[in-house]
C-alpha positions as CSV (number, residue, x, y, z in Angstrom):
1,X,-30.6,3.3,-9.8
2,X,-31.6,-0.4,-9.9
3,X,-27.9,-1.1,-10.8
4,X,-26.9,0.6,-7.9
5,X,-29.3,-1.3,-5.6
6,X,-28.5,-4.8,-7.6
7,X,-24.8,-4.3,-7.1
8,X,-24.7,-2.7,-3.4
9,X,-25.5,-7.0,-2.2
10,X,-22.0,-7.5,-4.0
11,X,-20.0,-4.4,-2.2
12,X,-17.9,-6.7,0.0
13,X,-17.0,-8.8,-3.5
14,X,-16.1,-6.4,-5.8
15,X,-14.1,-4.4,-3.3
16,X,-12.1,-7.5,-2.9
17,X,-11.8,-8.4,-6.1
18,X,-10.0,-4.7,-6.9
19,X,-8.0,-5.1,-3.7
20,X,-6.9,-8.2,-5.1
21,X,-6.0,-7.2,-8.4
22,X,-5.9,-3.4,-9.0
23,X,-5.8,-3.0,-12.4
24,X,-8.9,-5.1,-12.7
25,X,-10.5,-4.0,-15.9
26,X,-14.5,-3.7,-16.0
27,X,-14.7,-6.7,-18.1
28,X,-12.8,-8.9,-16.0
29,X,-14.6,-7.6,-13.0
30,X,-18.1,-8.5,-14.4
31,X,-16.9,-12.1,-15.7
32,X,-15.9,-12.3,-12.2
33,X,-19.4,-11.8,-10.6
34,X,-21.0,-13.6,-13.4
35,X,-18.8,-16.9,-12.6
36,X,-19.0,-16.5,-8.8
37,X,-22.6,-14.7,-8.5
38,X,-24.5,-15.3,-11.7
39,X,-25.0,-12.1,-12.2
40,X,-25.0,-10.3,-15.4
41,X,-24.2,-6.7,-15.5
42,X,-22.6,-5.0,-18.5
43,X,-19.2,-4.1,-18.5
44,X,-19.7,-0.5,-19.1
């Protein structure tokens, strides 16, 4: 639940990043918010 909560600040980001790039894998997508964000969130 607090992953859900930590991640729901990021909505409009991540959305946009899949929009971007469909095939996005979950690894790319969490590099992504690291770099941008600095926040860590395993891939899985």
């Amino acid at each position: 639940m607090k992953l859900i909560v930590k991640l729901s600040a990021f909505r409009d980001f991540l959305v946009a990043q899949v929009e971007g790039k469909p095939d996005i894998t979950m690894p790319e997508l969490a590099r992504r918010l690291e770099d941008e964000h600095g926040l860590v969130i395993p891939p899985s």
